[in-house]
N, C-alpha and C positions, 0 to 999 in steps of 0.2 A: 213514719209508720213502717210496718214490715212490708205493707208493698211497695213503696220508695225506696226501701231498700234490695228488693227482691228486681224492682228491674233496673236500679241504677247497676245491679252486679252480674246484671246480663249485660250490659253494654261494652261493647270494644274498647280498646286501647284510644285515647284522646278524645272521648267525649264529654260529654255536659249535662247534668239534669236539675230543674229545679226541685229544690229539697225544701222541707216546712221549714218555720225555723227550729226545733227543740231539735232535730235532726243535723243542724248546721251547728247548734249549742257544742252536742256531745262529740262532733268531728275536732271541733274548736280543744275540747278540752281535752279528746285522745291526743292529739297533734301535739299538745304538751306536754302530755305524762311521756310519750314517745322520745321527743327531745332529751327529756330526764333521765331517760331508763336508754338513751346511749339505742334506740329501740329493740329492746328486749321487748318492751309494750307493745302492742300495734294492734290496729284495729281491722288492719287488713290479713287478720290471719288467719282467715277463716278456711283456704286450701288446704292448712295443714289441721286445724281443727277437725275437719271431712277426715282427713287423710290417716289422721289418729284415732278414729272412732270417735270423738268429743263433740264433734257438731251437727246438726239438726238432718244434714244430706251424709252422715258416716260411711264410709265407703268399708272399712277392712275391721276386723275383729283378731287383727293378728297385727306383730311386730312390722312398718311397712320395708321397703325394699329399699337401700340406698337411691337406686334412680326415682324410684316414686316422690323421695322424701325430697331430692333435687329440683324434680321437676316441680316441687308445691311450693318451694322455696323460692325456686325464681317468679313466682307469683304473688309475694309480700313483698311489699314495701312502702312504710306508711308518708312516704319523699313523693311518690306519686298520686297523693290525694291535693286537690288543695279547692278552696273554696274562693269563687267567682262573686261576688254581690250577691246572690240569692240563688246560685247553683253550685253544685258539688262538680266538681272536675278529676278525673284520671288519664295521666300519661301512659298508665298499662291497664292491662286488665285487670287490674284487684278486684280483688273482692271482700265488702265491707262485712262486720260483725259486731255492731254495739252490746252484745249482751254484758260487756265485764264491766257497764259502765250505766246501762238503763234502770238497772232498778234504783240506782242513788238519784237518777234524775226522776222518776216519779215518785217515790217518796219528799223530795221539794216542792214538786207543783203540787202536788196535794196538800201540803202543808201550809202553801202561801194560798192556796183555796179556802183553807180552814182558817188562815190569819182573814184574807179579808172576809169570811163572812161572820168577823166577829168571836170564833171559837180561838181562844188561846190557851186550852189548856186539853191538850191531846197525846198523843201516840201514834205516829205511821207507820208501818212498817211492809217490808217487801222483800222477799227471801234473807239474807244477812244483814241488808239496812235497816235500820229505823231511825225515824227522828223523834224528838221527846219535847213539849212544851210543858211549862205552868206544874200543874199538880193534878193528879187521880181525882175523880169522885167525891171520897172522902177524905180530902182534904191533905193525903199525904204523896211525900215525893214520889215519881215516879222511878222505879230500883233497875237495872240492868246488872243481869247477872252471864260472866262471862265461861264459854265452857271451852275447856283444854279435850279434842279429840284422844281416843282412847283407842284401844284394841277391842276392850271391853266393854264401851260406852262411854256416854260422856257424863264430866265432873263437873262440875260448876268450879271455879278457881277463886270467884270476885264480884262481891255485888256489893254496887254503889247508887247512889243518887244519880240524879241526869235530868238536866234541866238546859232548854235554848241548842240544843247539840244534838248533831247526828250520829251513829256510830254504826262502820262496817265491817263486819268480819272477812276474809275470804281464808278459805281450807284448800290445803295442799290434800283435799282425800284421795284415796288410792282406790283405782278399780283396775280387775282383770283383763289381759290384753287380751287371753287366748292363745293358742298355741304354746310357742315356748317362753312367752314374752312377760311369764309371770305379772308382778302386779305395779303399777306404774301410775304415777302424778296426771293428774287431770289440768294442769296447769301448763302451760307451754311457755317457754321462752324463744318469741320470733326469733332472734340470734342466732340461735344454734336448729331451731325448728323440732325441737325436741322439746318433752318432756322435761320438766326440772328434775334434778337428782340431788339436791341440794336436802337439809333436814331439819328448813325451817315446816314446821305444821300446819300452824294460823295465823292471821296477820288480823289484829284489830286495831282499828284508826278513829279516834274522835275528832272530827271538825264542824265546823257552823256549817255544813252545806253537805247534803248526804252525796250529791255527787260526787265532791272531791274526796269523801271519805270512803266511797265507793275505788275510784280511779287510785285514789292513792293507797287504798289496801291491795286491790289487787296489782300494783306495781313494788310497792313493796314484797308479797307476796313471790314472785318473779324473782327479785335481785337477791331473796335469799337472806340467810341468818348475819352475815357478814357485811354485804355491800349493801342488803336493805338496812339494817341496823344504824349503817355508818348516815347512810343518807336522811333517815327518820332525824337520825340526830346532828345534822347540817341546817338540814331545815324546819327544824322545831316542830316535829309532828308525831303529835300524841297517841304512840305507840304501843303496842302488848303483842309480845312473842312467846308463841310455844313452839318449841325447839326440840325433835326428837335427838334423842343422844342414849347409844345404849341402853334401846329398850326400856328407855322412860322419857319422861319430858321435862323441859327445864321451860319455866316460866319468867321472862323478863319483861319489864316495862322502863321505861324511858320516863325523868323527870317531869315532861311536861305532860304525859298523861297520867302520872301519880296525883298532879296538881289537880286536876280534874272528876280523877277516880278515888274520892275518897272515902272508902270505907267507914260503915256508920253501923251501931249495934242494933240488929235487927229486933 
């Protein structure tokens, strides 16, 4: 819960707290996508999140200061989390932030609520997540239509069926810094502790488990048009890129989510 996490991120450098389990779940499965993304990912990013105006305590509404951006960076590091039997442990004082990863994990437990109380044929959804079972109502498939961000609004690009499958979107959208700091990614790369500048757009991921399809868009989303792309397709994960390029967008999708997204005459 938020206040499990609100005081395990008050606590000092080498201590211990016991944590529920869905909370040790989502550490378990940051800890991984972290490993993957070389940590660009991390769940301990939360000092620069603040630091960049992005998170819930925003400190600055302006470009920050190189020592600021140092001193929030030496306070990431997802190597200094690690889980004890039934408590969360840090070697430093990180400080945790599950948001890029909790809405795919409650959009599952709701779903496996609605599985066993017998309902198999639903819709869950929760900011960019949803999960999709069975069939509507009236009897027909349930459609997921995908939209490419705009200047001017959004398009729909792709609507298809969906059935037994989760699907995440995450948006590289841009808001104002303030100052001279013009307009800049709301997406951080731990790494560099910056903003991306990279001109991948949106990153949409189909898998059977909206968490991972939650985690793995927005880790996708992070490595970018080039390193995310390459990685989608290493690891067989059913991808959709929109790509700015010259004031337009370039729409790509990877075999294995064509396989999935098949377009049907409405």
């Amino acid at each position: 819960s938020d206040s499990d996490i609100e005081l395990f991120n008050a606590l000092p450098a080498n201590s211990c707290q016991t944590m529920p389990e869905p909370v040790l779940k989502l550490i378990s499965v940051g800890e991984q996508l972290s490993r993957d993304s070389d940590g660009a990912f991390d769940l301990t990013v939360k000092p620069l999140m603040d630091l960049w105006g992005l998170g819930a305590h925003a400190l600055f509404e302006q470009m920050p200061l190189v020592r600021q951006l140092s001193r929030a960076r030496a306070t990431v590091g997802y190597r200094d989390l690690r889980v004890v039997g039934q408590q969360l442990c840090k070697s430093a004082a990180v400080q945790v932030d599950l948001n890029s990863i909790a809405a795919g994990y409650a959009v599952d437990r709701i779903s496996e609520r609605m599985e066993k109380l017998g309902l198999h044929d639903y819709l869950v959804q929760a900011t960019g997540e949803l999960k999709v079972s069975g069939l509507k109502p009236d009897g027909s498939p349930w459609r997921v239509a995908l939209d490419a961000p705009r200047d001017d609004g959004n398009v729909v690009q792709k609507v298809f069926p969906l059935n037994g499958y989760a699907l995440s979107t995450s948006g590289d959208y841009r808001r104002y810094a303030g100052g001279e700091g013009g307009r800049i990614s709301d997406t951080l790369d731990a790494l560099t502790g910056q903003p991306v500048h990279h001109g991948l757009a949106s990153v949409t991921v189909i898998h059977p488990s909206a968490l991972m399809a939650d985690g793995l868009s927005s880790l996708l989303l992070i490595l970018g048009p080039r390193r995310g792309w390459n990685y989608a397709q290493e690891h067989k994960i059913p991808a959709f890129f929109v790509i700015r390029a010259d004031k337009r967008f370039i729409i790509r999708s990877n075999a294995s989510f064509d396989r999935l997204a098949v377009e049907q005459p409405r």
